[in-house]
N, CA and C atoms of all chains as a GROMACS GRO file, in nm:
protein
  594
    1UNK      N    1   0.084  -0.121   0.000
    1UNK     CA    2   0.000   0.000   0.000
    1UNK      C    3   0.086   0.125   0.000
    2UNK      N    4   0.042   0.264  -0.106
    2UNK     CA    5   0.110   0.343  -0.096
    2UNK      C    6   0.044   0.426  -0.035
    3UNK      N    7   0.039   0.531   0.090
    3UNK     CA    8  -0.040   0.641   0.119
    3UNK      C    9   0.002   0.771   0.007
    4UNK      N   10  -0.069   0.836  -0.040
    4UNK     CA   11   0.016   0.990  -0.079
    4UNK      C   12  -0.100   1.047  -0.043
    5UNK      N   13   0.029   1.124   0.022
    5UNK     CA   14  -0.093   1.302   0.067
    5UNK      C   15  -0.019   1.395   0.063
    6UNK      N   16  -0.078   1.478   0.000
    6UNK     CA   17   0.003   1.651  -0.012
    6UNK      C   18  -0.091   1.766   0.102
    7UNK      N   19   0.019   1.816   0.143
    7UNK     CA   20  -0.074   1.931   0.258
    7UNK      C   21   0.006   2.063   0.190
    8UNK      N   22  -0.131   2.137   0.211
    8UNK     CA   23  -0.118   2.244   0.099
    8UNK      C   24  -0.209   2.362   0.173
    9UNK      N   25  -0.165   2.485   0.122
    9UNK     CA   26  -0.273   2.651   0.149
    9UNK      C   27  -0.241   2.702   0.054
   10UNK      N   28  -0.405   2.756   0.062
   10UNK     CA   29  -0.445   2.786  -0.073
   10UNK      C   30  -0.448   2.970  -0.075
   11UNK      N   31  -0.453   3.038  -0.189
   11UNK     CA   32  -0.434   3.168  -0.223
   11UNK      C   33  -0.534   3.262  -0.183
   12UNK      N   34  -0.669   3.122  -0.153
   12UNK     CA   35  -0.776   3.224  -0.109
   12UNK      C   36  -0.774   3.234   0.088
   13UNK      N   37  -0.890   3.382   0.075
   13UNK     CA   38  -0.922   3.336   0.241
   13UNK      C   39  -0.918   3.278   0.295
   14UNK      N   40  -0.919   3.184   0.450
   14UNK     CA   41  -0.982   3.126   0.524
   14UNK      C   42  -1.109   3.186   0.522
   15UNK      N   43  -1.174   3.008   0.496
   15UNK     CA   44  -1.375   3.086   0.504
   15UNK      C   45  -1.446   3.085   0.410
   16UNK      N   46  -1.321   3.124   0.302
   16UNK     CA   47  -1.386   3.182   0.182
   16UNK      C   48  -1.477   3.090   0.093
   17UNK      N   49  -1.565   3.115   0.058
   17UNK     CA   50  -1.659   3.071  -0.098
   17UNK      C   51  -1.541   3.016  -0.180
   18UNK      N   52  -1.445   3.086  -0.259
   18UNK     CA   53  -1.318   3.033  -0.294
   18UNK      C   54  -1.279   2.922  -0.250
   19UNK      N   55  -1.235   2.908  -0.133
   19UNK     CA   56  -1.213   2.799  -0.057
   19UNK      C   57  -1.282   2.661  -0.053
   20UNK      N   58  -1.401   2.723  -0.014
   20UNK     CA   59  -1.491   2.569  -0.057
   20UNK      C   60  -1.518   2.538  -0.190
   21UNK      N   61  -1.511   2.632  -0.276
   21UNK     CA   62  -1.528   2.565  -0.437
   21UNK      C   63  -1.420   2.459  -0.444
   22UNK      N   64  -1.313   2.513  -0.392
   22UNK     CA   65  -1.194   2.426  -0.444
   22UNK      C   66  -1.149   2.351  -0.356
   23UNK      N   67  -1.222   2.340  -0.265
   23UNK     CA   68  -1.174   2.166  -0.159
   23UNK      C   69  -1.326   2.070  -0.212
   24UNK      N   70  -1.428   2.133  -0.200
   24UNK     CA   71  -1.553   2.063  -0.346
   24UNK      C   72  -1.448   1.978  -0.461
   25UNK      N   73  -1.408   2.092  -0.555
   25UNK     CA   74  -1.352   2.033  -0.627
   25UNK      C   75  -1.212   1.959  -0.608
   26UNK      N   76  -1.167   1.941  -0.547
   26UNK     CA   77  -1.083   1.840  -0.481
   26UNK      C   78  -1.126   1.723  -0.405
   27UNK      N   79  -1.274   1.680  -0.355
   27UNK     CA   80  -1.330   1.571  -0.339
   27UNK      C   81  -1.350   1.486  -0.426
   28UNK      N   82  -1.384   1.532  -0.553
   28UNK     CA   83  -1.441   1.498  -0.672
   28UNK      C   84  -1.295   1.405  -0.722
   29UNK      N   85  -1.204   1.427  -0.672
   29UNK     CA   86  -1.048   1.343  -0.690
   29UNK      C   87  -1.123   1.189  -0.694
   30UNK      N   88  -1.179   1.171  -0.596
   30UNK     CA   89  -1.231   1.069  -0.468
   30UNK      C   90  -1.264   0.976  -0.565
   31UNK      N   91  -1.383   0.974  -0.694
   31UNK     CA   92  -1.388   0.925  -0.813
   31UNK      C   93  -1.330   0.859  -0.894
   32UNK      N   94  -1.198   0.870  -0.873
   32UNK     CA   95  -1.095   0.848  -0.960
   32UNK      C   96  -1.042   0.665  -0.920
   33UNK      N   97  -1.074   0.602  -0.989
   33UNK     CA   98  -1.050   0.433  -0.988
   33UNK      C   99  -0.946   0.379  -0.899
   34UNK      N  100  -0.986   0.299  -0.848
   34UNK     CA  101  -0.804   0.206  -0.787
   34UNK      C  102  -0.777   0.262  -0.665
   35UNK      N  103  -0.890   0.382  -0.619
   35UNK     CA  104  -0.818   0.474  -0.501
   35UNK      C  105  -0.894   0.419  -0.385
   36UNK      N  106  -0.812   0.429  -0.274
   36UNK     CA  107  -0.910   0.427  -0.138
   36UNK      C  108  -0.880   0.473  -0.029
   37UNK      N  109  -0.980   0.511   0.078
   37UNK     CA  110  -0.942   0.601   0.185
   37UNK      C  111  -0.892   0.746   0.129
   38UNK      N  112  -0.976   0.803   0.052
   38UNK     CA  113  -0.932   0.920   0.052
   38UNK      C  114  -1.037   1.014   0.151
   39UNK      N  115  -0.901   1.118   0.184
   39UNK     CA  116  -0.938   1.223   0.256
   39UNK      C  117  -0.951   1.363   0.246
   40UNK      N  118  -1.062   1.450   0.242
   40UNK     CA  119  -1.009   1.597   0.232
   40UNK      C  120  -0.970   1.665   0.414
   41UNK      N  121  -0.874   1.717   0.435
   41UNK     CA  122  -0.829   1.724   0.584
   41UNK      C  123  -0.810   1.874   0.616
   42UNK      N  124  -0.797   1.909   0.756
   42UNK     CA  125  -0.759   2.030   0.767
   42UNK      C  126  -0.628   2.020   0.845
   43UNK      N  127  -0.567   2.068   0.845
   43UNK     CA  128  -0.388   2.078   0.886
   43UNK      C  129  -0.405   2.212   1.021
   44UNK      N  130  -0.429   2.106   1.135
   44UNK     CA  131  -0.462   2.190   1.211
   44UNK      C  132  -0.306   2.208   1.361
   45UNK      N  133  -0.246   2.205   1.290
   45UNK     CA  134  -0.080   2.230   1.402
   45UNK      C  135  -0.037   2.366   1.350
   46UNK      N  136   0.009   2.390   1.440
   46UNK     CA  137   0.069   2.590   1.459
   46UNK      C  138   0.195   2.526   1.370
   47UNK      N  139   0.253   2.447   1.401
   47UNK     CA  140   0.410   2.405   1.355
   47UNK      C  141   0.452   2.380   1.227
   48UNK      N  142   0.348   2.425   1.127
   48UNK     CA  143   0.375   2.453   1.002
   48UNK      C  144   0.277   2.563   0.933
   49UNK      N  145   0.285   2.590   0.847
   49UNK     CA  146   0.258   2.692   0.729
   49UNK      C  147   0.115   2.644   0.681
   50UNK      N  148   0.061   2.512   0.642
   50UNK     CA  149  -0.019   2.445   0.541
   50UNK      C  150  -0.168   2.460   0.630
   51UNK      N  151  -0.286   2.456   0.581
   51UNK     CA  152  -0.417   2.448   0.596
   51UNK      C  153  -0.499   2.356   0.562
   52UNK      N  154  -0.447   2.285   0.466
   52UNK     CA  155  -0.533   2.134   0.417
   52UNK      C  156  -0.414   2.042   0.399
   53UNK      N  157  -0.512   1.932   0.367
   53UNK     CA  158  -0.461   1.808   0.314
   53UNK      C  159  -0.529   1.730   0.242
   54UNK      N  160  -0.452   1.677   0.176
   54UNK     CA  161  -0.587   1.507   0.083
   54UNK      C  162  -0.478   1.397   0.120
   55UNK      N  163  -0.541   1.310   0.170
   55UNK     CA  164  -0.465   1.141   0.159
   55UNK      C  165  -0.554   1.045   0.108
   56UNK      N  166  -0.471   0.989   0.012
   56UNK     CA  167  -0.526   0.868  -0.044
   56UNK      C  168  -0.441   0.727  -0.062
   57UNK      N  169  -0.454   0.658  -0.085
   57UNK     CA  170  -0.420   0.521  -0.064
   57UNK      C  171  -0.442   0.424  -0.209
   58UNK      N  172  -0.314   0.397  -0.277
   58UNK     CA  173  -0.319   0.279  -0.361
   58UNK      C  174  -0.262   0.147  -0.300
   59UNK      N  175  -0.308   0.056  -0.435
   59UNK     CA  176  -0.234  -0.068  -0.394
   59UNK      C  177  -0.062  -0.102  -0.450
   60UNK      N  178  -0.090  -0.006  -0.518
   60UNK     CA  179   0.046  -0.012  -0.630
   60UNK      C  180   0.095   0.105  -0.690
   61UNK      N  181   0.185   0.078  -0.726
   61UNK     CA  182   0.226   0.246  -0.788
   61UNK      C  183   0.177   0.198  -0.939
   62UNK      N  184   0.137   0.124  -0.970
   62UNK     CA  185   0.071   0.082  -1.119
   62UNK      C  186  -0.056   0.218  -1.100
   63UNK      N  187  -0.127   0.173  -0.983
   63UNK     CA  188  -0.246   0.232  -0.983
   63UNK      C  189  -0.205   0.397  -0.946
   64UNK      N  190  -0.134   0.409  -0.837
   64UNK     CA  191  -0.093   0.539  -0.859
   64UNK      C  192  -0.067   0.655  -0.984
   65UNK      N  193   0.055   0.540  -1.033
   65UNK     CA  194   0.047   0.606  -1.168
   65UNK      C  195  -0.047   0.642  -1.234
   66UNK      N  196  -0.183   0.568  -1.278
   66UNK     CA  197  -0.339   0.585  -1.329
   66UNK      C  198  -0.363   0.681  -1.257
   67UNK      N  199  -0.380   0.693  -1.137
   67UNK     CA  200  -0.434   0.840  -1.069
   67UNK      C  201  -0.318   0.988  -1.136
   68UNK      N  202  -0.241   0.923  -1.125
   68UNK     CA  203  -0.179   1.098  -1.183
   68UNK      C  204  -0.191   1.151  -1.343
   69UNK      N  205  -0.217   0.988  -1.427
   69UNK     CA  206  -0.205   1.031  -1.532
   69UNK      C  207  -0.407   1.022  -1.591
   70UNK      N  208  -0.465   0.987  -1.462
   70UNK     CA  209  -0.644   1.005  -1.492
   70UNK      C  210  -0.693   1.149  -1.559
   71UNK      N  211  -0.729   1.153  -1.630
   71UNK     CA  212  -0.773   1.286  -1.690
   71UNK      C  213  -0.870   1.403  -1.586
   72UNK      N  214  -0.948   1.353  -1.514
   72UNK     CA  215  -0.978   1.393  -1.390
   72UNK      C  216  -0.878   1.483  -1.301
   73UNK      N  217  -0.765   1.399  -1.263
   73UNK     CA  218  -0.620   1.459  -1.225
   73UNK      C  219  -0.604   1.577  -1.268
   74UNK      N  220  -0.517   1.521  -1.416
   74UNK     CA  221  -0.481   1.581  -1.458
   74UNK      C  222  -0.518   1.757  -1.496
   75UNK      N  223  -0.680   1.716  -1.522
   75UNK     CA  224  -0.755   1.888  -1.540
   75UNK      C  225  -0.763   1.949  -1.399
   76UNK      N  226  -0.763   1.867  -1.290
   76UNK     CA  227  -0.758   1.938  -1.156
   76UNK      C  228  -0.608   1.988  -1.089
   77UNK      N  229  -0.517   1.980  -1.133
   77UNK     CA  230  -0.419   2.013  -1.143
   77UNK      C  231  -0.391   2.141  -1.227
   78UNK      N  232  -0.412   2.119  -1.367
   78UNK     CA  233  -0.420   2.218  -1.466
   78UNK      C  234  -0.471   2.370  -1.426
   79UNK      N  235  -0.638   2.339  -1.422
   79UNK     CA  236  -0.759   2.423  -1.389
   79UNK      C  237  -0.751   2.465  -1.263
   80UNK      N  238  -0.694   2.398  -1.164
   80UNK     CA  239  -0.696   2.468  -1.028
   80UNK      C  240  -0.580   2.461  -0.943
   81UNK      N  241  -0.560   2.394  -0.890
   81UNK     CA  242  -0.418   2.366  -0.812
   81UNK      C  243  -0.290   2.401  -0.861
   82UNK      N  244  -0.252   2.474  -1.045
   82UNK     CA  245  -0.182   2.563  -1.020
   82UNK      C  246  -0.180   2.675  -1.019
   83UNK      N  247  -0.349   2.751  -1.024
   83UNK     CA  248  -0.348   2.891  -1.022
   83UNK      C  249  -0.433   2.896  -0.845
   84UNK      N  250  -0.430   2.846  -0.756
   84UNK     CA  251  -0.534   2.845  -0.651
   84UNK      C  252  -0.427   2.780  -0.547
   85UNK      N  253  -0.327   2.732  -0.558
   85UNK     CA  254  -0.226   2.694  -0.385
   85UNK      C  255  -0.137   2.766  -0.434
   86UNK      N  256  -0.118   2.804  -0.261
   86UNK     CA  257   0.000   2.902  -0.273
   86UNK      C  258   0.149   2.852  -0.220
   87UNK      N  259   0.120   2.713  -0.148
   87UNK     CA  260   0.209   2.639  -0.143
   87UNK      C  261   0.200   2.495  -0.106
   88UNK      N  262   0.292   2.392  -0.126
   88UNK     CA  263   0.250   2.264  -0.098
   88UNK      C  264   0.374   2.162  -0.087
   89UNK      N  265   0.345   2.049   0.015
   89UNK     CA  266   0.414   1.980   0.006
   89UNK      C  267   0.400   1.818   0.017
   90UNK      N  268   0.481   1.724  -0.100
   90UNK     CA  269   0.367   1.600  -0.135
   90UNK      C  270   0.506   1.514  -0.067
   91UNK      N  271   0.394   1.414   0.048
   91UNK     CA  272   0.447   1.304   0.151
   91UNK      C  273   0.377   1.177   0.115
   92UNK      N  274   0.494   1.072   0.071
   92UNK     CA  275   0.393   0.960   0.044
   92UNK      C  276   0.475   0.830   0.166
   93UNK      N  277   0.387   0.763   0.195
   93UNK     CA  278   0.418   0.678   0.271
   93UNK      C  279   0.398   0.499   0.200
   94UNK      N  280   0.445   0.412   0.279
   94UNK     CA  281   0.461   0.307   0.299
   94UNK      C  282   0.453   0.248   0.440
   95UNK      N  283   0.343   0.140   0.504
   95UNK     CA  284   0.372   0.064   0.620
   95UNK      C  285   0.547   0.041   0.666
   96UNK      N  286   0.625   0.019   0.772
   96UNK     CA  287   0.719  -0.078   0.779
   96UNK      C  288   0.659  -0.105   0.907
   97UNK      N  289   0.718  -0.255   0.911
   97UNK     CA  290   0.662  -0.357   1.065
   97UNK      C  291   0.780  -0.347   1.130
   98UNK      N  292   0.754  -0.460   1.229
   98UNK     CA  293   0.805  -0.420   1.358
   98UNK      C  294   1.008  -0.436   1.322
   99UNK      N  295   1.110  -0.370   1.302
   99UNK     CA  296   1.234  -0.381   1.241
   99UNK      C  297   1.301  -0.407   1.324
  100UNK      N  298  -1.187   1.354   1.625
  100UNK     CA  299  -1.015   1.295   1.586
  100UNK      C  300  -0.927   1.396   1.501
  101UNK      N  301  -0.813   1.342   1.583
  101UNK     CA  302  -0.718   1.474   1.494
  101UNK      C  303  -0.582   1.321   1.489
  102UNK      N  304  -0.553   1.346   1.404
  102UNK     CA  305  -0.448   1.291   1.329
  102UNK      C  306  -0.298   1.346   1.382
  103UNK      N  307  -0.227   1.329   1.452
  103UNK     CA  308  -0.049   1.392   1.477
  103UNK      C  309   0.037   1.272   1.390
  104UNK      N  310   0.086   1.329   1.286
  104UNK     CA  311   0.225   1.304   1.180
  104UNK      C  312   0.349   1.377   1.208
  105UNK      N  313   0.434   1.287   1.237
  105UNK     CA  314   0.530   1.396   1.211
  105UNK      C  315   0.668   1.295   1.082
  106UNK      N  316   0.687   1.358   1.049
  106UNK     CA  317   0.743   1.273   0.846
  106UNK      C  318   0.935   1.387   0.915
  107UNK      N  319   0.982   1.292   0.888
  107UNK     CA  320   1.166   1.330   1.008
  107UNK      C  321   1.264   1.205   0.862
  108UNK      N  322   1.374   1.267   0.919
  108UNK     CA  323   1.551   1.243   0.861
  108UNK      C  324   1.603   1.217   0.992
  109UNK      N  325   1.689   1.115   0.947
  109UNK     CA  326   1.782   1.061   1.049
  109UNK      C  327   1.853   1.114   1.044
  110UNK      N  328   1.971   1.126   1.133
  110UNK     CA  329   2.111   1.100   1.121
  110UNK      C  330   2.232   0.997   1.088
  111UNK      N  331   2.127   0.908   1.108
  111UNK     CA  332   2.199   0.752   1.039
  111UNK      C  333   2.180   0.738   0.948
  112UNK      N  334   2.307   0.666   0.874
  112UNK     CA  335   2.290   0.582   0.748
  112UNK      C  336   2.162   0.527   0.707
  113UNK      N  337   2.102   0.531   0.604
  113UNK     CA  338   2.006   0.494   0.582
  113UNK      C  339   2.035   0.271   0.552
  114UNK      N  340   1.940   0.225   0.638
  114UNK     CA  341   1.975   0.112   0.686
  114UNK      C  342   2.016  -0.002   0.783
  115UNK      N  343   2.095   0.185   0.841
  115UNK     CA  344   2.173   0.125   0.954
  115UNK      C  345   2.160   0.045   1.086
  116UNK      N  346   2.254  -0.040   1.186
  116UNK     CA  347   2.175  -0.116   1.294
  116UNK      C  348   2.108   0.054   1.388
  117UNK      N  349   2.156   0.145   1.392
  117UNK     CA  350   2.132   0.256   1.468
  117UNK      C  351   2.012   0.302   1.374
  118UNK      N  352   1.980   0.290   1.307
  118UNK     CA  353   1.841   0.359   1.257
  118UNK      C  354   1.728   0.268   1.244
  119UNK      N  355   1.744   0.111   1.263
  119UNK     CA  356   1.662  -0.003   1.317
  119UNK      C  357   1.661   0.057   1.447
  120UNK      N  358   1.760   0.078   1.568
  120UNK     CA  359   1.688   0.088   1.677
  120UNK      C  360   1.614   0.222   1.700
  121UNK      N  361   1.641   0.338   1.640
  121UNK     CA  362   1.566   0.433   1.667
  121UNK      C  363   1.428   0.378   1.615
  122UNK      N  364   1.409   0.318   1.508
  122UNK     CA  365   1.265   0.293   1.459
  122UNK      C  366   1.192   0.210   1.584
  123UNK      N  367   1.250   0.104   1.625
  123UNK     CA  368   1.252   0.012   1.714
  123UNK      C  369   1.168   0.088   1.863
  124UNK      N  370   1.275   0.214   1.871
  124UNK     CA  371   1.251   0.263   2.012
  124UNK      C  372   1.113   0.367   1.961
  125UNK      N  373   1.112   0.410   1.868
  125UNK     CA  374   0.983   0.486   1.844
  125UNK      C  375   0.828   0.422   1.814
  126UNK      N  376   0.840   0.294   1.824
  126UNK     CA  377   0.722   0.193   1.790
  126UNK      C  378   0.678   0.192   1.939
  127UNK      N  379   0.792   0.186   2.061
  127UNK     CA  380   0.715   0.174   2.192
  127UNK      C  381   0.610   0.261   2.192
  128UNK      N  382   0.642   0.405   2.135
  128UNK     CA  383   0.546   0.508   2.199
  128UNK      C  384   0.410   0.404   2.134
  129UNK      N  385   0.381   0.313   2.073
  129UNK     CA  386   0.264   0.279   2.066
  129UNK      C  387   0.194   0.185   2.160
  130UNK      N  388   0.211   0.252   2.296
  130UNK     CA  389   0.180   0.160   2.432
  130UNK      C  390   0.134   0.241   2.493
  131UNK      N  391   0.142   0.405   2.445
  131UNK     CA  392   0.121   0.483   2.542
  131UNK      C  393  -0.048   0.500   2.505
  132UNK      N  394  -0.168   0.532   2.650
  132UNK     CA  395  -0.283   0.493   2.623
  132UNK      C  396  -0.347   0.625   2.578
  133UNK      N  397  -0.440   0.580   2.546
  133UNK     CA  398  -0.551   0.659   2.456
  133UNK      C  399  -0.499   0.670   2.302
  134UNK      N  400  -0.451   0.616   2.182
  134UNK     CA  401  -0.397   0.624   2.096
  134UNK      C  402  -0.440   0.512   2.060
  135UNK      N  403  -0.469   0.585   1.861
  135UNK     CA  404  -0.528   0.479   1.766
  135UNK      C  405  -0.422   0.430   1.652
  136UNK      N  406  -0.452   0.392   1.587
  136UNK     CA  407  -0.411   0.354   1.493
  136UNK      C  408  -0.227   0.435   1.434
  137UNK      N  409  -0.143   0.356   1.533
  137UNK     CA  410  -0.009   0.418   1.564
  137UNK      C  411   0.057   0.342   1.418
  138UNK      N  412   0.144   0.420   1.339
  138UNK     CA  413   0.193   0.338   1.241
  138UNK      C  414   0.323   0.405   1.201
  139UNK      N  415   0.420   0.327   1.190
  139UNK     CA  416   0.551   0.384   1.137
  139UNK      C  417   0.568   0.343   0.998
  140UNK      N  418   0.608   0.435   0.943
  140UNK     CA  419   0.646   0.436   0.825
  140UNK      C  420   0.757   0.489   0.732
  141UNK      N  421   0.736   0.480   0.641
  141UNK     CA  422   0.897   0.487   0.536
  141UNK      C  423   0.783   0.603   0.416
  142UNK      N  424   0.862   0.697   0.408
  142UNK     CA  425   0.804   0.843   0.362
  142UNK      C  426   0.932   0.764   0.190
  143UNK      N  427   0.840   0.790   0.109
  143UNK     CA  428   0.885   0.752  -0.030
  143UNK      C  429   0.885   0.826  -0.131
  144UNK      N  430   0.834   0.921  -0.102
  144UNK     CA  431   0.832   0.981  -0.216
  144UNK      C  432   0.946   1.114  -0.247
  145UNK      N  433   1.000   1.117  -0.347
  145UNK     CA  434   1.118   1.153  -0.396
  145UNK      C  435   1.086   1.354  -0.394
  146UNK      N  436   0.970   1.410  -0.367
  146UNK     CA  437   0.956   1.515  -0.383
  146UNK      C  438   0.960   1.595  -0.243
  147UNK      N  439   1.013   1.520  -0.122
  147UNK     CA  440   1.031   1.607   0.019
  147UNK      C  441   1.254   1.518   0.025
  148UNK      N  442   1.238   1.596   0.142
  148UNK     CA  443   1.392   1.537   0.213
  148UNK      C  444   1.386   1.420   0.314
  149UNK      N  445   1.234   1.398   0.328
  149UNK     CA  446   1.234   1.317   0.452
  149UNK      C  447   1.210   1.157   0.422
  150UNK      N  448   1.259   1.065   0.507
  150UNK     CA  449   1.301   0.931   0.524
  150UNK      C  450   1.213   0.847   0.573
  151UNK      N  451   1.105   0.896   0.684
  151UNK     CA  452   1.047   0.813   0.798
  151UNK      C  453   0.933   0.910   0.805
  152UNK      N  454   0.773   0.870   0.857
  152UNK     CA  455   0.700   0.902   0.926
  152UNK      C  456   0.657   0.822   1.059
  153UNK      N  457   0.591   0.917   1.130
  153UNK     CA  458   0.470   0.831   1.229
  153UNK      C  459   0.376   0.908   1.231
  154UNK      N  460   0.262   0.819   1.283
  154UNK     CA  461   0.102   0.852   1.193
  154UNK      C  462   0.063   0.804   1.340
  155UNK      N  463  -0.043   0.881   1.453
  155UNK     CA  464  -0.102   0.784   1.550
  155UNK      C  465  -0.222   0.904   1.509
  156UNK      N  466  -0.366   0.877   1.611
  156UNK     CA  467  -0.476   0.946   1.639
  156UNK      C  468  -0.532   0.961   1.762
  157UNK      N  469  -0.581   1.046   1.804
  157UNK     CA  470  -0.656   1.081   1.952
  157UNK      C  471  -0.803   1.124   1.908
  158UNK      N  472  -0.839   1.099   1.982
  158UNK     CA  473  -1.017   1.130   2.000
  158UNK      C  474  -1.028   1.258   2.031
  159UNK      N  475  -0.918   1.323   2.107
  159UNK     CA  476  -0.975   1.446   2.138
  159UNK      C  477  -0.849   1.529   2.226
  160UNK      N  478  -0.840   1.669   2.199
  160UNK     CA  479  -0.697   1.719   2.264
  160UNK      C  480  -0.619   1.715   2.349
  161UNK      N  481  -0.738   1.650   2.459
  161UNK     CA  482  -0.714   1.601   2.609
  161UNK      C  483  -0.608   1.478   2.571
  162UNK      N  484  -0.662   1.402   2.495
  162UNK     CA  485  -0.574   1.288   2.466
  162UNK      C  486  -0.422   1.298   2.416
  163UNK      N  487  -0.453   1.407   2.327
  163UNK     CA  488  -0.322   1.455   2.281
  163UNK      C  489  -0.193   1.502   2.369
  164UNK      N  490  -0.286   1.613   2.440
  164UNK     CA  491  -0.246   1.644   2.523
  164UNK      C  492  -0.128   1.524   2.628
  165UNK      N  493  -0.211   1.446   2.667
  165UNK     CA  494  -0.176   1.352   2.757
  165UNK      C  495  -0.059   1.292   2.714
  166UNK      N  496  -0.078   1.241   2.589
  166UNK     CA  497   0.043   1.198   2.522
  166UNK      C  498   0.176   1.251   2.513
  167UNK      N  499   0.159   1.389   2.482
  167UNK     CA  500   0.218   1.477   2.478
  167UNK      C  501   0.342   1.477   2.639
  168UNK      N  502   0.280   1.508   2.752
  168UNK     CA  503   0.300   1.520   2.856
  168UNK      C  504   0.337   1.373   2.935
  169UNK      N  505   0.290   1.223   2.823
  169UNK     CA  506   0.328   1.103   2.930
  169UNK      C  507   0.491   1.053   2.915
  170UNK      N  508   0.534   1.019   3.021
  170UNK     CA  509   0.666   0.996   3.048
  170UNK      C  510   0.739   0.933   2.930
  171UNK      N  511   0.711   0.834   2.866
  171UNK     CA  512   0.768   0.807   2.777
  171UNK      C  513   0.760   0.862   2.651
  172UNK      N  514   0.703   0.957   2.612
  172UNK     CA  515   0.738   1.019   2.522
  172UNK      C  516   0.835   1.136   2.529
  173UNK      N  517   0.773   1.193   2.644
  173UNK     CA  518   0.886   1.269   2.718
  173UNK      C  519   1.035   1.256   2.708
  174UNK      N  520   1.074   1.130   2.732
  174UNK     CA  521   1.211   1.052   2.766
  174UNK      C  522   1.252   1.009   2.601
  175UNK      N  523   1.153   0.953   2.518
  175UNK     CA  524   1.197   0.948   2.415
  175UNK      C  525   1.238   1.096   2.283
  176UNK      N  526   1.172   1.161   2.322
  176UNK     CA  527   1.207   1.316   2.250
  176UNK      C  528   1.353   1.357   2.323
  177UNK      N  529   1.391   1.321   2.490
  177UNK     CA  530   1.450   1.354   2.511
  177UNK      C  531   1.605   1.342   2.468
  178UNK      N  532   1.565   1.207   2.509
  178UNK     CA  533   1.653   1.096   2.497
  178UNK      C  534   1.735   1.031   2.310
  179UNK      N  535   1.590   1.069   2.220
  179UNK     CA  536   1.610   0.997   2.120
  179UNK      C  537   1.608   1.110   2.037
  180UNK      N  538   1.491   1.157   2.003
  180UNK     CA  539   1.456   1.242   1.928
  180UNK      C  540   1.577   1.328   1.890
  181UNK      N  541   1.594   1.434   2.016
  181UNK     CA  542   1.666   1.550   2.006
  181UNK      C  543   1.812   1.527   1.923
  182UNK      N  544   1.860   1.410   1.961
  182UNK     CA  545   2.032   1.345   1.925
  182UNK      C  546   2.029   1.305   1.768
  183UNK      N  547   1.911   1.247   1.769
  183UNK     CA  548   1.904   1.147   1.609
  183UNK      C  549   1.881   1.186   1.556
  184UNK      N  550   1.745   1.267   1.524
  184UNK     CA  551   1.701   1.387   1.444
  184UNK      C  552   1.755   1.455   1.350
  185UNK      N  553   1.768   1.440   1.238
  185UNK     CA  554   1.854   1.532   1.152
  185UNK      C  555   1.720   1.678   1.087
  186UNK      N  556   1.644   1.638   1.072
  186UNK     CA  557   1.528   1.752   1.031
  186UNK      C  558   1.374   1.691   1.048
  187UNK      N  559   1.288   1.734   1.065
  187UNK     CA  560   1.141   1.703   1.075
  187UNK      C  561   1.013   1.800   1.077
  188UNK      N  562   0.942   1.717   1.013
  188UNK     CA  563   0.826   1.876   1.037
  188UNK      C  564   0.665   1.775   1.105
  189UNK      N  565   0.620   1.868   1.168
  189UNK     CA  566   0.485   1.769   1.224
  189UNK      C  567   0.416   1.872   1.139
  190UNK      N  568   0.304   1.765   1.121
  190UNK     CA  569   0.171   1.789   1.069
  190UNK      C  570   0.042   1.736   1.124
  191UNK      N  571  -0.032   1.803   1.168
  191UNK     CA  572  -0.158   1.742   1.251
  191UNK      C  573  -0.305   1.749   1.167
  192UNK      N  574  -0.383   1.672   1.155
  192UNK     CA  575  -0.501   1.683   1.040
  192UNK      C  576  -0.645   1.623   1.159
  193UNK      N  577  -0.750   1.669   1.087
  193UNK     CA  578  -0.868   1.654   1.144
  193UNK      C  579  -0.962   1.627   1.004
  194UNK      N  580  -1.042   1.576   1.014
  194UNK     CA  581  -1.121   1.552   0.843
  194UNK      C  582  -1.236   1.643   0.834
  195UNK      N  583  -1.252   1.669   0.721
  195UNK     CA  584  -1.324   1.773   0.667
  195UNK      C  585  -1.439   1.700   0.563
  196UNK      N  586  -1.552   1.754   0.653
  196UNK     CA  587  -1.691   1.658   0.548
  196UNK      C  588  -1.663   1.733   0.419
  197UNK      N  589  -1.804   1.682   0.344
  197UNK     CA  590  -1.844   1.762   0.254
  197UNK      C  591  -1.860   1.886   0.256
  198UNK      N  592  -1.775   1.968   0.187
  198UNK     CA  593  -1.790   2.142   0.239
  198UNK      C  594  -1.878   2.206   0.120
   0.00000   0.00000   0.00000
């Protein structure tokens, strides 16, 4: 299992109409095949900069890959996420057991 | 529920018997009570600096709190954290319905 989640703030208000259009349209990710456990989050620690988050969960980076290269993605990336965050940073994980 | 991540760089070799036991010694904190779903992990993705996460959850700040303040974590930040640590950033999340 791969987790990826990017925690990110966005250009608009806190609050804003802005804001919820575009965490709306960032649910709509959720759609996208092969995915599971996805999350829209709020990044609520003083100890960084960021205001949201999304985590989602493949089984493979096969399927991963499909999510980045899904046309869905891809226009939500395009159309919003690079004129609408003002900054971001993408953390992907992996389980390890007991070492 | 609020989610505490914090995604960290060693100071060890990546591999090393010293970076098995730091992982080793950071799995205890998953004894300490009121805490869900505690998970260590290996941060993979090639677009941050960091090596390792841990992922646990609390029901509620009190809990956090507690954690925060119980002896063995205490002793392990003290003890472990501060020495091994080469960089880290926490991130704390809470989920966000349909907005």
């Amino acid at each position: 299992v791969i987790r990826h989640t990017v925690v990110f703030k966005l250009k608009h208000p806190l609050g804003s109409a802005l804001e919820r259009d575009f965490l709306n349209a960032a649910q709509n990710l959720a759609t996208i095949p092969n995915m599971a456990k996805f999350e829209c989050l709020r990044q609520v620690s003083a100890k960084n900069k960021f205001d949201f988050g999304l985590s989602m969960e493949f089984e493979s980076q096969a399927d991963y890959d499909s999510y980045n290269l899904h046309p869905l993605h891809a226009a939500f990336v395009e159309d919003r996420w690079k004129s609408e965050v003002a900054d971001f940073l993408e953390i992907d994980y992996t389980p390890i057991g007991r070492v």
